[in-house]
Structure formats: C-alpha cells, structure tokens
C-alpha positions in Angstrom: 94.7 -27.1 284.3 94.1 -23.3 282.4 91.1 -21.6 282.2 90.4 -19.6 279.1 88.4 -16.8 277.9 88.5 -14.7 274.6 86.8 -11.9 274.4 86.9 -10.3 270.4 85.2 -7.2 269.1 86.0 -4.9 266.3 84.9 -2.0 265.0 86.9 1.4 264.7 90.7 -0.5 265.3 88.9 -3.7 266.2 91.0 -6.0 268.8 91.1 -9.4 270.3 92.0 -10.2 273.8 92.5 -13.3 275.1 92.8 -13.4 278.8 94.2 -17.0 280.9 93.3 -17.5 284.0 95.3 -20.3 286.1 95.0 -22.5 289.1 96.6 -25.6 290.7 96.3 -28.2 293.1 93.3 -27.5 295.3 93.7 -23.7 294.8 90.3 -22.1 295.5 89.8 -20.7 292.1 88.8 -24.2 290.6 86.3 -24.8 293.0 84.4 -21.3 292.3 82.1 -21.1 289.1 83.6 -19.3 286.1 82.1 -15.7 285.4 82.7 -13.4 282.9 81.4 -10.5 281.2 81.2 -9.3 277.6 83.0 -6.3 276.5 81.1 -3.3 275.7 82.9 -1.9 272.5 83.1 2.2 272.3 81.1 3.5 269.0 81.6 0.3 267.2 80.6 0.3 263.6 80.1 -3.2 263.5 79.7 -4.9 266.6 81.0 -7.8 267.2 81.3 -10.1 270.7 82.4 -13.3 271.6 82.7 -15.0 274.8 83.7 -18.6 275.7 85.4 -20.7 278.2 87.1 -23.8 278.2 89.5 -26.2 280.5 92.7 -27.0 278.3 95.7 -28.8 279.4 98.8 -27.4 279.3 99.4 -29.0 276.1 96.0 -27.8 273.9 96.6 -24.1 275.8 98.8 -22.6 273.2 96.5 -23.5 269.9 93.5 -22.5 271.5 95.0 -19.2 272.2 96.6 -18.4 269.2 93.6 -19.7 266.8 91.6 -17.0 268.3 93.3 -14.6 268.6 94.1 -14.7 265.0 90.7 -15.6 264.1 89.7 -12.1 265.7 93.0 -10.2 264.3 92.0 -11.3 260.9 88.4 -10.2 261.2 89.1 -6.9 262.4 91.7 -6.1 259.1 89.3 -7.4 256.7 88.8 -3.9 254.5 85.7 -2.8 253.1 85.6 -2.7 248.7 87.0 0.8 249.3 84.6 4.0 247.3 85.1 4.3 243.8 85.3 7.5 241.5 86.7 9.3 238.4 86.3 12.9 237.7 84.7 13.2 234.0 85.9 15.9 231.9 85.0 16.4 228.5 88.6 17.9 227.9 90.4 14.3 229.0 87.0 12.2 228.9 85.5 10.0 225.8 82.8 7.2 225.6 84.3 4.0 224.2 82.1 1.2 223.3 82.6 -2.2 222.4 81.0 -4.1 219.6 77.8 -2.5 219.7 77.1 -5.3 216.8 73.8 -7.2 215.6 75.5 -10.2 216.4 75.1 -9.6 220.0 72.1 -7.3 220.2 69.7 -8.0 217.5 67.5 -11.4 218.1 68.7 -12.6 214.9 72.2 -12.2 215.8 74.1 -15.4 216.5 74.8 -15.0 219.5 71.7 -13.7 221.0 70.2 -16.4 223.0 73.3 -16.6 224.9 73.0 -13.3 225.8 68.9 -12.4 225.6 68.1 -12.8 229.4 71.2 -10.4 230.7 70.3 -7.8 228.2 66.5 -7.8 229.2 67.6 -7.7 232.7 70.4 -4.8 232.6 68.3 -3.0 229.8 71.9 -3.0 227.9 70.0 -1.8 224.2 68.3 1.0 226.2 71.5 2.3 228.2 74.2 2.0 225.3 71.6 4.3 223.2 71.4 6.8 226.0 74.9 6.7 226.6 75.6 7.6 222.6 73.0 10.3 222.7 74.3 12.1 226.2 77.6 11.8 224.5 76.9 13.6 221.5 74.8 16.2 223.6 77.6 17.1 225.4 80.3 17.2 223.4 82.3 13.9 224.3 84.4 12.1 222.1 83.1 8.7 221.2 85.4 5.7 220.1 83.9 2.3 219.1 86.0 -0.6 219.1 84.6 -3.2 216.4 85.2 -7.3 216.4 84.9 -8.4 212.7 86.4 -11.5 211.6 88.1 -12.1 207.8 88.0 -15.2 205.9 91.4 -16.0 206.9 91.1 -15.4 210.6 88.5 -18.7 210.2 92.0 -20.6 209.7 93.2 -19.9 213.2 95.3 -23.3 214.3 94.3 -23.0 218.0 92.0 -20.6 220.5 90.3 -20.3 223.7 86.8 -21.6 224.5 84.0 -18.8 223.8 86.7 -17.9 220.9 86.2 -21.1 219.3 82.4 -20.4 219.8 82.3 -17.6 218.1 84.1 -19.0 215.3 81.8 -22.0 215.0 78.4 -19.3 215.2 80.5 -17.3 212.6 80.2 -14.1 214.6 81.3 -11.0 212.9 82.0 -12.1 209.2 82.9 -9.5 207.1 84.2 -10.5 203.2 87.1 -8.6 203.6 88.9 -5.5 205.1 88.8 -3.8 201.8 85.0 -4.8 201.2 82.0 -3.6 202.4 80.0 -6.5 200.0 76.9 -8.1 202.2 77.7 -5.9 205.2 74.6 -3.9 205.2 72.2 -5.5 208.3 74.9 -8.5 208.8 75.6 -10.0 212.4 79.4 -8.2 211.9 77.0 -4.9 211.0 76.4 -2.1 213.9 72.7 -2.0 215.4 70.6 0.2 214.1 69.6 2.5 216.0 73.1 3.2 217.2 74.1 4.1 213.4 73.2 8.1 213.3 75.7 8.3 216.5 78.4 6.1 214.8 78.1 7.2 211.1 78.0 11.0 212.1 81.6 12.1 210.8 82.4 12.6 214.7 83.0 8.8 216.1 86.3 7.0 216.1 85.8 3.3 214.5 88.7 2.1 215.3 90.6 -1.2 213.6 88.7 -4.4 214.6 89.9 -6.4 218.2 90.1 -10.1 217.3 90.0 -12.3 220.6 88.8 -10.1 223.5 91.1 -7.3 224.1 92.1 -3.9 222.0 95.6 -5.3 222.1 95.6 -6.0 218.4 93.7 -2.6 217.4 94.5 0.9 217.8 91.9 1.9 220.4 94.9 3.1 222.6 97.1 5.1 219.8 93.1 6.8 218.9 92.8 7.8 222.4 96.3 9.3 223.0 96.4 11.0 219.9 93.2 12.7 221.0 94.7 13.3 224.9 92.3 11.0 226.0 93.2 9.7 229.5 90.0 9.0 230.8 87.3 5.9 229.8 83.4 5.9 230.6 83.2 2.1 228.7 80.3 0.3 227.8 79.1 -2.4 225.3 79.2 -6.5 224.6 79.8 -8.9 226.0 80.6 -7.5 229.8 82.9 -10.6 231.0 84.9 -10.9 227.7 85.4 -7.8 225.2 84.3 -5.4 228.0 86.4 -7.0 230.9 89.5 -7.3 228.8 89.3 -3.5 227.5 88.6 -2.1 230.7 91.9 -4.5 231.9 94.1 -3.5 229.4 92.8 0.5 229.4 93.9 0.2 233.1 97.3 -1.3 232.6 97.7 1.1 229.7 97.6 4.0 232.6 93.9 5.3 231.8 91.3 5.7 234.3 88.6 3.6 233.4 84.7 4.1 234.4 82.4 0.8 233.5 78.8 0.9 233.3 77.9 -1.5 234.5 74.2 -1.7 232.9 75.3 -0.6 229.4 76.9 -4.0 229.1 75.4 -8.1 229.7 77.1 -11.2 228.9 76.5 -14.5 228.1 74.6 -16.8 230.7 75.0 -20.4 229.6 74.3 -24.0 231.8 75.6 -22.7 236.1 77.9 -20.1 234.3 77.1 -16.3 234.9 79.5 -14.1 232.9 76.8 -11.2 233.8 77.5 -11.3 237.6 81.0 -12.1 236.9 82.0 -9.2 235.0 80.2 -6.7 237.3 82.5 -8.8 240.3 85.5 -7.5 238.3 84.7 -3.9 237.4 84.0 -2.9 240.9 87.4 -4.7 242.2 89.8 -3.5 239.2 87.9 -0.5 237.5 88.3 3.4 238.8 84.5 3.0 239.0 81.6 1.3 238.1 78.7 3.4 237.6 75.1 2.8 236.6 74.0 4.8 233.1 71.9 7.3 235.3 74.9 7.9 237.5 77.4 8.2 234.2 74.4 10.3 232.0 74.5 12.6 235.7 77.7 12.7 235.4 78.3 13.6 231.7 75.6 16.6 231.9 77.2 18.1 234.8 80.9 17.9 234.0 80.8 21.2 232.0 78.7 23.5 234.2 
C-alpha cells in the first residue's frame, strides 16, 4: 500500500511536486495518522496550493502520480495574452478603413439591423469620424477600402454564408464600374458625414474588395507605393471585412493596429461576430487599441 501527497504551486517558475511515502506489512508508519503541510510559495504572482492524500495500490500509484503532476506542469506554462504595441509614425503610418458605407451605418441601410445594437454599444459612427478627423489633423495618410458589387457579380455560381446574405439584401449595388448613375445617398454610397474626409483630394479610394478580404483590390500595391508599413484599421463589419484585412495586412508583412471600437459586427440569433472579432484582434493583431488610445497615439507621434 503507497501513500501520496501532491503538493502544486506556481507562480514565478511555478512547480509541482509530488512526494510518495511507503510502508509495508505492519510497519509503524501505517498505523500513525497522515500529516502534511502546504507549501508556502516565495513572491508568487498567483498563488496557487493544493494538498491531498490518498491510499493507492501499487497498480493505480503510477496514474495518480503522473495526472498531477502534469495537471500542475501544465498550469504553471499556461502564458499570459502577452502586451501588445506598434509605434505610430506618420512617416510609415496611415489610417485604412473599411467600407465606411450606408449600407452598414445608416438605419436605412440594408444591413443595419443586423448590425444596430453593436454599433450603439461600441459607438462605431462616433469613433470612425474621430479617427478621420485626427487623421487629417495630423497629417496621416488615409486609405479606404470600398465593397461595391456590379450587376454581374449578382451572377456568382456559389459563396459563403453572410456572402450570400449580402447578395440576397443587395448590399453595395452600384450600376457599373464606369457609372456613377443612382449612387448619390445609395446603401453602396459612403456616409455622410465621413464624405469631406474621403472626397478631400488627399484619401486613397482604393478598387472595391468583393468577399471579405483586400485580396482582390489594390489596398496593398496603394500602401507600398506610399512606403506604408504600418496599419491603425478601422471600419465594418469587425468579424468579416475588418478581420480579413487586418489577416491578410499581417501576412502581407505590415504591422497592423485594430481599433477595436471603430468597428461592430453583426449580432444575429446566439451568434456574436462583435465579441468574436475583438477575440481575434487581440490574439493575431500588433495591437488592439481603443480610439482614445489610437487618437493619443496619433497626436503624440510627431512631437
């Protein structure tokens, strides 16, 4: 018969220690009362203690003893989200934001009641405005990446789920690429009080995205051409447009910023694409800041 103890703690180089104590026969130990005391970690930064004891065969000795001891190993590895940051320069620095469209941010756009409650909540009209305005203040480059859809891209044989959605809403129409007939205060048609920042001479509207990503457009060729190598990006819809930019950007070698408030996404039946795009951007992005941080940020990068 074995007599085990664990004792598991970690903290700064957590540990584990298993200790066995055995006896046989009519050996005195077995007929004494088992007593044991808790480590007392050093400085930890989370403590963490655990005391138990057992009698085990022979036979049901060895799980016991591994199971916790990797049970403790694997807690005290477990790494914190590690801090996030990008320097912002307005040398190697510009805003880009995605489909800053009525169809998403007007109420008569047709997808606004998917999106309504995350934008209330984040404040996403508010923040995209500031972030435009703090851009052009301080001399940032700004690049909008557009979704419009032609009358031939309507004839698509096959497509994802929320891209079939936004074909059957008819998100982003536009007549043609060479005409600008019915644009004017359309859902494919920019918000308007975002207009004096994009129609201002200055902004890069690049060639429309068509599913989620600026793999089809020239987002990336814009940015390199200007030495761009840095991203503070913003816009709709955070899980999908934003997400895939901010995925492709970062495989493209930029260093990507979200913020994470100048963005929402659609919320539909027990699916949140809000708290799942803000999930990503803190696990894959350089950083994910809110718009006071970026706005911060932006000011203070020249001084």
């Amino acid at each position: 018969m074995c007599f085990h103890c664990s004792f598991g703690g970690f903290g700064h180089g957590g540990f584990g220690v298993p200790i066995e104590l055995r006896g046989y026969g009519n050996h005195r130990l077995l007929r004494q009362p088992l007593t044991y005391h808790p480590i007392t970690l050093q400085q930890p930064s989370v403590p963490y203690v655990r005391t138990s004891h057992h009698a085990y065969s022979e036979k049901q000795m060895a799980p016991h003893f591994y199971n916790g001891f990797h049970h403790n190993a694997a807690a005290a590895q477990t790494p914190p989200v590690p801090a996030q940051g990008m320097k912002v320069d307005r040398n190697n620095t510009a805003l880009v934001i995605t489909d800053p469209q009525n169809d998403f941010l007007s109420p008569t756009g047709a997808a606004w009641n998917l999106v309504k409650d995350s934008v209330a909540e984040n404040h996403t009209i508010e923040n995209i405005e500031l972030l435009f305005k703090t851009a052009k203040e301080n001399k940032f480059k700004v690049f909008v990446s557009p979704h419009w859809y032609y009358p031939y891209d309507q004839k698509w044989k096959f497509g994802g789920v929320l891209e079939h959605l936004m074909h059957d809403l008819k998100m982003y129409q536009r007549k043609s690429p060479l005409s600008l007939e019915g644009f004017t205060g359309s859902g494919a048609d920019f918000l308007d009080r975002y207009k004096p920042y994009i129609e201002d001479g200055q902004t890069v509207i690049c060639s429309p995205h068509k599913i989620f990503g600026p793999e089809a457009n020239d987002l990336v060729l814009q940015l390199r051409k200007q030495r761009i190598s840095r991203v503070i990006l913003a816009g709709m819809s955070g899980n999908l447009c934003v997400e895939s930019h901010m995925r492709e950007l970062m495989e493209q070698g930029f260093e990507v910023a979200v913020v994470h408030d100048a963005t929402a996404s659609a919320k539909m039946n027990d699916l949140d694409g809000d708290k799942a795009a803000k999930t990503n951007f803190r696990m894959i992005a350089s950083a994910s800041w809110s718009t006071n941080e970026t706005i911060n940020k932006m000011r203070s990068s020249h001084r």
